[in-house]
TILO-462955 format. One line per 2 residues: number of its first residue (from 1); their letters; for each residue x, y, z of C-alpha. Coordinates in Angstrom, 3 decimals. Layout:
BEGIN
NUM> A> X Y Z ~ ...
% end
This chain:
BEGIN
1> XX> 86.557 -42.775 -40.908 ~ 87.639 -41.686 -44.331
3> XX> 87.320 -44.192 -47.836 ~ 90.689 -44.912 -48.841
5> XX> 90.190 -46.871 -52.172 ~ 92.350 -48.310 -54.615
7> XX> 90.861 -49.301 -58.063 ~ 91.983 -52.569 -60.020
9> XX> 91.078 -52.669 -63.668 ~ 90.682 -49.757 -66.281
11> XX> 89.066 -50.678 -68.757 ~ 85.929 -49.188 -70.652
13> XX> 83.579 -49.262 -67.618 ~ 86.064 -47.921 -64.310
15> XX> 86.580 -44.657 -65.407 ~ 83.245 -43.363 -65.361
17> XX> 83.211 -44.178 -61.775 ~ 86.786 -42.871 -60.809
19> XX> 86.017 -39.031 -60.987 ~ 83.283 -39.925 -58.436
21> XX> 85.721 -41.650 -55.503 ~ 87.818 -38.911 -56.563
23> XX> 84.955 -35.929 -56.107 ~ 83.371 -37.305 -53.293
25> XX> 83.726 -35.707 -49.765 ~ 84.312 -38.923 -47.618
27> XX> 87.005 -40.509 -50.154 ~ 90.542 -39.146 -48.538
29> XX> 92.829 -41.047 -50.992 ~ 92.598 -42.863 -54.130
31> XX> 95.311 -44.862 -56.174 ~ 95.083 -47.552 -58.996
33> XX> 96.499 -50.480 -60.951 ~ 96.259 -51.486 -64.558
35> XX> 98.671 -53.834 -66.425 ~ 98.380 -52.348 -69.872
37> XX> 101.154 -49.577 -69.777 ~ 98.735 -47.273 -72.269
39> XX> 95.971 -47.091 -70.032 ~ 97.824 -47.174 -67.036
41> XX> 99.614 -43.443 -68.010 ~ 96.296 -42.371 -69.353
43> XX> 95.290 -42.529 -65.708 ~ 98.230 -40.801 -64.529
45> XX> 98.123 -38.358 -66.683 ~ 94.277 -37.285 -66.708
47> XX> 93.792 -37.692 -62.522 ~ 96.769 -37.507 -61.035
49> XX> 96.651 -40.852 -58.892 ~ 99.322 -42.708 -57.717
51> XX> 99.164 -45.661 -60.196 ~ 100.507 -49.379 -59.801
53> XX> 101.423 -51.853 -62.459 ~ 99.587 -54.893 -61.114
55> XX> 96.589 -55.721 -58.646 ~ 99.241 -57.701 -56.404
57> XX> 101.606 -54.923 -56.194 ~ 98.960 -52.430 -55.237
59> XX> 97.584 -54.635 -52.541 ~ 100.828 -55.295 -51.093
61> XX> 102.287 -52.214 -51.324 ~ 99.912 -49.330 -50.706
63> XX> 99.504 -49.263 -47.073 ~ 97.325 -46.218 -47.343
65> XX> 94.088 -48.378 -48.820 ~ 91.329 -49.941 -46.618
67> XX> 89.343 -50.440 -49.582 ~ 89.109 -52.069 -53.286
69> XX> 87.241 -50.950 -56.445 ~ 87.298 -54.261 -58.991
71> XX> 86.436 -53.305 -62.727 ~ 88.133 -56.220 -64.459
73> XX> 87.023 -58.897 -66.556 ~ 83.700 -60.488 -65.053
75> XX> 85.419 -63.695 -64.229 ~ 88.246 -62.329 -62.336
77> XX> 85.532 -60.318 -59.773 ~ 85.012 -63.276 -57.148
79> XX> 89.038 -64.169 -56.994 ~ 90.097 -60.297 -56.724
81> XX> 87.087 -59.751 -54.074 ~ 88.231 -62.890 -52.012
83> XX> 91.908 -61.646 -51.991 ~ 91.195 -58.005 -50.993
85> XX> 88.599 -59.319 -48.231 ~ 91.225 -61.967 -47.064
87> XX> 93.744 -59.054 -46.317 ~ 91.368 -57.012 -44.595
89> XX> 89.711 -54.966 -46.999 ~ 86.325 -53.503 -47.761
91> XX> 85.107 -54.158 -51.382 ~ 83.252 -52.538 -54.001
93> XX> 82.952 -54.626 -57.404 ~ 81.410 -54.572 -60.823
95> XX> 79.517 -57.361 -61.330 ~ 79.002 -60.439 -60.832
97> XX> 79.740 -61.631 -57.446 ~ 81.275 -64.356 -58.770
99> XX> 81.134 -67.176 -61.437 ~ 81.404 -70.055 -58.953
101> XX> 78.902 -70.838 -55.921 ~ 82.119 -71.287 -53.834
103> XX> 83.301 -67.795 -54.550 ~ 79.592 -66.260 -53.608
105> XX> 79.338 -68.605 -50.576 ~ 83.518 -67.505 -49.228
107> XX> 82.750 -63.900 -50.019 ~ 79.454 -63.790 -47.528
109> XX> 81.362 -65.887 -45.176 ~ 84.374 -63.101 -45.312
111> XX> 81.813 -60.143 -44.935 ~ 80.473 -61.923 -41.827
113> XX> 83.505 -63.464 -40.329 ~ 85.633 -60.139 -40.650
115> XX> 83.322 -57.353 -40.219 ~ 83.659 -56.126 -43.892
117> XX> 81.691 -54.302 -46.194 ~ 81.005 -56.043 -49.328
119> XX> 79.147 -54.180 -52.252 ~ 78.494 -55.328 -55.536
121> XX> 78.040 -52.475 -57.995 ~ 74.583 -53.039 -59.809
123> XX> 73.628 -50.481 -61.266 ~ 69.965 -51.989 -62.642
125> XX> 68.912 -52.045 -58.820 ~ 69.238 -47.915 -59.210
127> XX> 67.584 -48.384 -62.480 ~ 64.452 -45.583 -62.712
129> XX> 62.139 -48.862 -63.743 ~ 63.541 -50.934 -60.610
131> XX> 63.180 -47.716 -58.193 ~ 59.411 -47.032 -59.882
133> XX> 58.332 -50.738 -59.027 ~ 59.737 -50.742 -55.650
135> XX> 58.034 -47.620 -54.549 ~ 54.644 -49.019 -56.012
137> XX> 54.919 -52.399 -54.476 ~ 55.751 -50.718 -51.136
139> XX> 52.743 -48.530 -51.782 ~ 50.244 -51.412 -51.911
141> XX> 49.473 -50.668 -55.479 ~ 50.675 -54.409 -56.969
143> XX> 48.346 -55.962 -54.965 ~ 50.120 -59.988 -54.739
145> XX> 52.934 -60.139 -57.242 ~ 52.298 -63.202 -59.437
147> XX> 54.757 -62.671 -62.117 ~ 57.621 -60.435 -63.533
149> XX> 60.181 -60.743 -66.154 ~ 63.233 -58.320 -67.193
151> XX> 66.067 -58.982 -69.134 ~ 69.696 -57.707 -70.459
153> XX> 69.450 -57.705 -74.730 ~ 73.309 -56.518 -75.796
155> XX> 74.623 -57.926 -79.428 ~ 78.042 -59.717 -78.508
157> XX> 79.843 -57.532 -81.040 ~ 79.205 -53.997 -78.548
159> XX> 81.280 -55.864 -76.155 ~ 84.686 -56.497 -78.142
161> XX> 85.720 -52.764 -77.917 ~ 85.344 -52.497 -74.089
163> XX> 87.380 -56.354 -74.163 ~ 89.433 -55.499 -76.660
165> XX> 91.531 -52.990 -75.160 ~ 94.185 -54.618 -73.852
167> XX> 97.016 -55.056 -75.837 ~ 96.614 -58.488 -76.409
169> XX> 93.839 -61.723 -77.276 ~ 93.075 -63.169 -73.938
171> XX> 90.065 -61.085 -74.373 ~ 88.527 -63.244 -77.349
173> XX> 88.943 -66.261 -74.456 ~ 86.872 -64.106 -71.934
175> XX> 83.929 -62.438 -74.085 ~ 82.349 -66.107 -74.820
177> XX> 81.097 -65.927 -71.096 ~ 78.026 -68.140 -70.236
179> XX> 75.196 -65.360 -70.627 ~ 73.603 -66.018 -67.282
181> XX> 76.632 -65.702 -65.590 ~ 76.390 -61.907 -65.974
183> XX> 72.324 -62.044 -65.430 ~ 72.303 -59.869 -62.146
185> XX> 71.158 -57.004 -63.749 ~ 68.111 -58.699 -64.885
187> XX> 67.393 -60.181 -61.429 ~ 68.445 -57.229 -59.282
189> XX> 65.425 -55.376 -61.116 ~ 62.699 -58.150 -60.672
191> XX> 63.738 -59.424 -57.301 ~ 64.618 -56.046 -56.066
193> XX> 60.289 -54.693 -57.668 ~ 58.515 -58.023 -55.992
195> XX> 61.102 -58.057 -52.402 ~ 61.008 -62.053 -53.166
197> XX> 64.023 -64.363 -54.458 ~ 64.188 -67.337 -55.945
199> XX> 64.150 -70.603 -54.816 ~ 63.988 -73.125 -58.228
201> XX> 65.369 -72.475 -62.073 ~ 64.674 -73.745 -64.755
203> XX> 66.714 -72.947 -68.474 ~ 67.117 -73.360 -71.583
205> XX> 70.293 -71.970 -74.095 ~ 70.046 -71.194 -77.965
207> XX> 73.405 -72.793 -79.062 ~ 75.429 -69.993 -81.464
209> XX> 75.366 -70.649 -85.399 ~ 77.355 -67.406 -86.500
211> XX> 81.396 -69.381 -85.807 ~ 82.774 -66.212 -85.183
213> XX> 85.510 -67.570 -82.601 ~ 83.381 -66.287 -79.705
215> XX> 80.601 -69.337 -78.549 ~ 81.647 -73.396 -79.106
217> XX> 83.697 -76.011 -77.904 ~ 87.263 -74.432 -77.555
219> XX> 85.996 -70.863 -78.354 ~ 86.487 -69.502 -74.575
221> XX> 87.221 -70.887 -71.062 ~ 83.648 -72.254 -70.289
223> XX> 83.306 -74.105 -73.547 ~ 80.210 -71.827 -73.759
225> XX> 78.472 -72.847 -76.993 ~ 75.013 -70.537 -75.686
227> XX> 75.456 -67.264 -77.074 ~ 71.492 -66.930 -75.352
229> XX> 69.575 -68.112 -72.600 ~ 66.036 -67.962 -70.976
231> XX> 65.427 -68.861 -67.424 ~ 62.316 -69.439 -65.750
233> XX> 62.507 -69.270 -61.759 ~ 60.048 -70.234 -59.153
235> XX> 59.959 -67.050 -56.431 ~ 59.658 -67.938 -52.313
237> XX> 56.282 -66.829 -52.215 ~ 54.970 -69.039 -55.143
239> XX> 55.604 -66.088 -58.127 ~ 57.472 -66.984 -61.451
241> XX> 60.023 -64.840 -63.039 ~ 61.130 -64.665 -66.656
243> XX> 64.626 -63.912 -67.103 ~ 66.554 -63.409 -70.756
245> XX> 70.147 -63.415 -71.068 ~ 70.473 -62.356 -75.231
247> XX> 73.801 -61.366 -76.694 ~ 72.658 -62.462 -80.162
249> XX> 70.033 -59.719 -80.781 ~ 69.494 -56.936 -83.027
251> XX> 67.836 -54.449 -80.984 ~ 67.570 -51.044 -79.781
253> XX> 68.245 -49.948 -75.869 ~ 67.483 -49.986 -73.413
255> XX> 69.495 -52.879 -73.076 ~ 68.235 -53.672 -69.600
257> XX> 64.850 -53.105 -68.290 ~ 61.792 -54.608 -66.793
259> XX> 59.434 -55.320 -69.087 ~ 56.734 -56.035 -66.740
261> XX> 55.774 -56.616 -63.208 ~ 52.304 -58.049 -62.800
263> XX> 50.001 -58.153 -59.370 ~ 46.445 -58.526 -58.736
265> XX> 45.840 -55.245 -57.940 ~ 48.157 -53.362 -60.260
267> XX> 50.530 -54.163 -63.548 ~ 53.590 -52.511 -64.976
269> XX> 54.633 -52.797 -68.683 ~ 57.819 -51.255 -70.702
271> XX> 58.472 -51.127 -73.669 ~ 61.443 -48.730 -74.857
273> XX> 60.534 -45.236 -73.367 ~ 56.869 -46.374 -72.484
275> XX> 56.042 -46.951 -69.396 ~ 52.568 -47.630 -68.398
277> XX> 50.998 -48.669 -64.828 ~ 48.036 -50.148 -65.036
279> XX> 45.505 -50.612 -61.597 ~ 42.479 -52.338 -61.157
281> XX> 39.919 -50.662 -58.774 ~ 37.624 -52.100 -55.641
283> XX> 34.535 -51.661 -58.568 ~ 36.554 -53.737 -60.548
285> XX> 37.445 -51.030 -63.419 ~ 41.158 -50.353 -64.608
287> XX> 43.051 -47.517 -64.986 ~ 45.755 -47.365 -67.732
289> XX> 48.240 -44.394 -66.434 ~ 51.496 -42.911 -68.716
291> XX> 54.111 -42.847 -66.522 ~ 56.910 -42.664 -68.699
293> XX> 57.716 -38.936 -67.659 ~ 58.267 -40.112 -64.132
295> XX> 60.610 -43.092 -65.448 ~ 62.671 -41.779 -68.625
297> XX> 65.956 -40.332 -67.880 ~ 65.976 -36.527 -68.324
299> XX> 68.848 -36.688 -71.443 ~ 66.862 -39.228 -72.938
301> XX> 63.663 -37.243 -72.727 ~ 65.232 -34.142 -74.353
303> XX> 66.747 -35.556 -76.900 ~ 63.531 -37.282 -78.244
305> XX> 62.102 -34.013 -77.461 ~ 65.254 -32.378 -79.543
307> XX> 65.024 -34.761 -82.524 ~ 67.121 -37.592 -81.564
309> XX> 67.296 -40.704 -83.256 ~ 69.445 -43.911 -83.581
311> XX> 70.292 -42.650 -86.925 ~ 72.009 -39.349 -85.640
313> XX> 73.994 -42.176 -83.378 ~ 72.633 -40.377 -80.076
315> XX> 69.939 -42.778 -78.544 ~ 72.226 -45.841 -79.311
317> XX> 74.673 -44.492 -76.704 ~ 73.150 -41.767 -74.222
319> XX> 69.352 -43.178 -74.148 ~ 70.720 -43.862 -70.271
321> XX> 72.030 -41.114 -69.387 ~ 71.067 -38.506 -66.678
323> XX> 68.878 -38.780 -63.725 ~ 64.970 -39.664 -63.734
325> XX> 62.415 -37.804 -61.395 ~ 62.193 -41.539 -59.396
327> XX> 65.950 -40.280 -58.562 ~ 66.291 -38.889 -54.767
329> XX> 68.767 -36.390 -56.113 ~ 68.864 -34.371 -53.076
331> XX> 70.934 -37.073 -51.206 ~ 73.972 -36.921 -53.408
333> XX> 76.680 -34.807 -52.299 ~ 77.090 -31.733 -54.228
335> XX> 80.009 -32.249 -55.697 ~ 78.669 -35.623 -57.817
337> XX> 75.704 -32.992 -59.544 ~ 78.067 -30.743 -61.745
339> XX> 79.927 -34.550 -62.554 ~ 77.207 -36.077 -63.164
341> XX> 74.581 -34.077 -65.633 ~ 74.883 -33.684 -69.752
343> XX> 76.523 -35.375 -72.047 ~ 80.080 -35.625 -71.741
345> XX> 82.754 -38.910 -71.274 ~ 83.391 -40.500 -68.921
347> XX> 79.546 -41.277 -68.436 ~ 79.546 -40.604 -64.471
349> XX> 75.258 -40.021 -64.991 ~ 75.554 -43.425 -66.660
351> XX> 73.188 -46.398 -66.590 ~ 69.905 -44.909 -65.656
353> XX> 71.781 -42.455 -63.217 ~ 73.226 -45.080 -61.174
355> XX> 76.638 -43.737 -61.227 ~ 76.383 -41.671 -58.288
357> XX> 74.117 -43.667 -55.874 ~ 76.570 -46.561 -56.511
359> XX> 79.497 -44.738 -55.419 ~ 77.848 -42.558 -52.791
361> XX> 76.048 -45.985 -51.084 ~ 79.315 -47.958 -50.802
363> XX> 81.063 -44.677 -49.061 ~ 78.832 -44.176 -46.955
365> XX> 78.054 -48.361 -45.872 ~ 82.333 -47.741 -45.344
367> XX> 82.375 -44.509 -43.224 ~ 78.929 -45.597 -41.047
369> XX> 80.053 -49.320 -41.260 ~ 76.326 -50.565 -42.693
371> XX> 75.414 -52.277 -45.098 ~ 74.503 -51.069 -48.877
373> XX> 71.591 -52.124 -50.170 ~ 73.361 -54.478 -52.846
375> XX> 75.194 -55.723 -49.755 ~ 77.026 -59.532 -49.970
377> XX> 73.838 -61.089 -48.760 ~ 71.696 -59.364 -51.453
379> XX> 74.308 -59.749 -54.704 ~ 74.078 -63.260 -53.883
381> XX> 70.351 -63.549 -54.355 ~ 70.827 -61.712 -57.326
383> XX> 74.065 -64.007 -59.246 ~ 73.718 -67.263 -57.677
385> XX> 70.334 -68.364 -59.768 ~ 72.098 -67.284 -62.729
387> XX> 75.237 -70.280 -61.817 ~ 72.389 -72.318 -61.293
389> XX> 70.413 -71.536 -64.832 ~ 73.204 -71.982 -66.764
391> XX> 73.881 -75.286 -65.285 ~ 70.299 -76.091 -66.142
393> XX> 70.521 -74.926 -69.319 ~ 73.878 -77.623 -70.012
395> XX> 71.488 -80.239 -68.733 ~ 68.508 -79.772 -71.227
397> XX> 66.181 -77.364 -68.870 ~ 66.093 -79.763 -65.696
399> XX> 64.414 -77.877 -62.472 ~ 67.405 -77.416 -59.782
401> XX> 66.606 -75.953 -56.519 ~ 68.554 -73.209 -55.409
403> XX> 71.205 -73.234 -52.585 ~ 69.734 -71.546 -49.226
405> XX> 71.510 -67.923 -48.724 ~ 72.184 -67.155 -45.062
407> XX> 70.158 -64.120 -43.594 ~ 71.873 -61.147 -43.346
409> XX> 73.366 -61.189 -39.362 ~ 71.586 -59.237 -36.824
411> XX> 74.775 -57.485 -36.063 ~ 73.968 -55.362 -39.288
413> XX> 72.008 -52.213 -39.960 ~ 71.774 -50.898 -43.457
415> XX> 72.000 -47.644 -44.284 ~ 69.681 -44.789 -45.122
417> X> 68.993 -44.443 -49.155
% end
């Protein structure tokens, strides 16, 4: 079986995935649809795929597709994924999930109930620091997990060229987003390090001062007046997990990272391209280890190494970029390595390398007909606390337990990675 995709939705993010569908060996056929005439011959123009003027029209029309690629605006993912699954195809979508606990809940029930693949595209879980973590924890070398904490720090004002693109304003309705709607980055990293997932939340939101038009009463289609929020979770084996949500914030990427995982036996800190593991031996003494070589992209190492710096406008942009040593690079068909190394746009070595590993793990859960690891079952775990924070957060911080997720069927195997 061959991928046959068509991709809804280019905006910023879509096309530094689309030369990857289009380069990789299992991917027979891929079309598109965008509503904005501009981008929609841009498209055209650059790739040469058949291109349709609405998600509806492609859906109904192409007969060739037995798979979607969503990459629209984060509230329109759990609608679009229902509709595709509903006619009978697989999905791969940006995240989140969803924005309701009905949408997460009817996806999972679609994946199940029709034999589909469901992927959500997280890139964090691909993230070097994620990848690091895992491979210690499965090592031993955390000991018991007692706590962890990551977040996703992006000033609002990066977001309104990738939203404002469209010809139009609906986009000053959509950026206003509750923050921990769009926390699955941040979780997929900690959950993903400790193998755990939440089962309480508790949060609070800092309500936005700056009346900008984006956060308040009337300012968007949540009534979102938190431009930031902090969650607190309680994990199934008796772990807590910080989580912050921040687009107020003045700082410097990495934009989303752990900042630390912390066990009994073993401790992992970050902070911007430092990375330091930390393990306590049987005599008690404790070993500090630099392992930021192993964890720092290769592009952002050599450009520190080069002289970069946020005032030369590299680091603010490419500190992400290119592949990590933590990265199995050897799995990746050959024709995503010349795509995706240096820097050059579309960014298909983007987010901590994830690019590739996205794309390649959904093609190949399609062609083998296994699950990915960010599967429906998983991307649930990893956006339905963040529903339930922001709820919290409306009430004042009161604890809410979290809704029980459904084990993955035993009908399933997962692939390979």
């Amino acid at each position: 079986m061959k991928v046959k995709i068509g991709i809804v939705g280019f905006g910023e993010f879509s096309e530094s995935f689309l030369p990857l569908f289009i380069a990789h060996p299992d991917v027979e056929y891929v079309c598109g649809a965008e509503i904005y005439e501009p981008r929609r011959k841009h498209i055209e123009e650059v790739y040469g795929i058949k291109m349709y003027s609405s998600y509806d029209e492609m859906l109904e029309k192409d007969t060739e597709i037995n798979s979607i690629g969503i990459f629209t605006q984060r509230h329109q993912h759990g609608p679009m994924a229902i509709k595709a699954m509903e006619a009978g195809k697989h999905v791969y979508s940006a995240v989140p999930m969803g924005i309701t606990e009905k949408e997460v809940f009817d996806i999972i029930k679609l994946a199940d109930e029709k034999d589909l693949i469901y992927m959500m595209s997280e890139t964090c879980y691909y993230f070097p620091c994620a990848i690091f973590c895992r491979k210690m924890r499965e090592e031993g070398k955390f000991g018991n997990i007692t706590y962890a904490e990551s977040q996703y720090y992006h000033n609002i004002t990066e977001f309104i060229g990738s939203y404002n693109g469209s010809g139009n304003d609906a986009w000053k309705k959509d950026i206003g987003i509750p923050p921990m709607y769009y926390s699955t980055h941040s979780m997929s990293m900690a959950f993903s390090a400790m193998d755990d997932y939440p089962v309480e939340v508790t949060a609070f939101g800092y309500k936005d001062i700056e009346n900008d038009g984006f956060y308040g009463k009337g300012m968007n289609h949540w009534d979102n007046e938190f431009s930031n929020e902090t969650a607190i979770l309680r994990m199934s084996k008796g772990a807590m997990v910080r989580i912050n949500e921040f687009r107020r914030v003045s700082t410097i990427k990495p934009s989303s990272y752990i900042t630390g995982v912390y066990g009994d036996r073993g401790t992992y800190e970050a902070s911007g391209m430092q990375h330091l593991f930390m393990q306590r031996s049987d005599d008690d003494k404790v070993s500090v280890n630099d392992v930021s070589s192993i964890v720092d992209s290769y592009n952002y190492a050599q450009m520190i190494k080069d002289g970069g710096s946020m005032e030369k406008g590299i680091l603010s942009y490419s500190y992400h970029r290119g592949f990590s040593p933590v990265h199995d690079i050897d799995r990746l068909p050959e024709s995503f390595i010349e795509l995706a190394t240096g820097l050059h746009k579309p960014d298909t070595d983007g987010h901590g390398g994830s690019h590739p590993f996205l794309v390649d793990d959904f093609v190949r859960a399609v062609v083998q007909h296994k699950l990915p690891p960010v599967n429906a079952w998983t991307a649930a775990t990893y956006t339905l606390p963040g529903i339930y924070a922001h709820e919290s957060a409306l009430k004042g911080g009161v604890t809410l337990k979290l809704p029980e997720i459904p084990k993955i069927p035993e009908k399933w195997e997962k692939i390979e990675i």
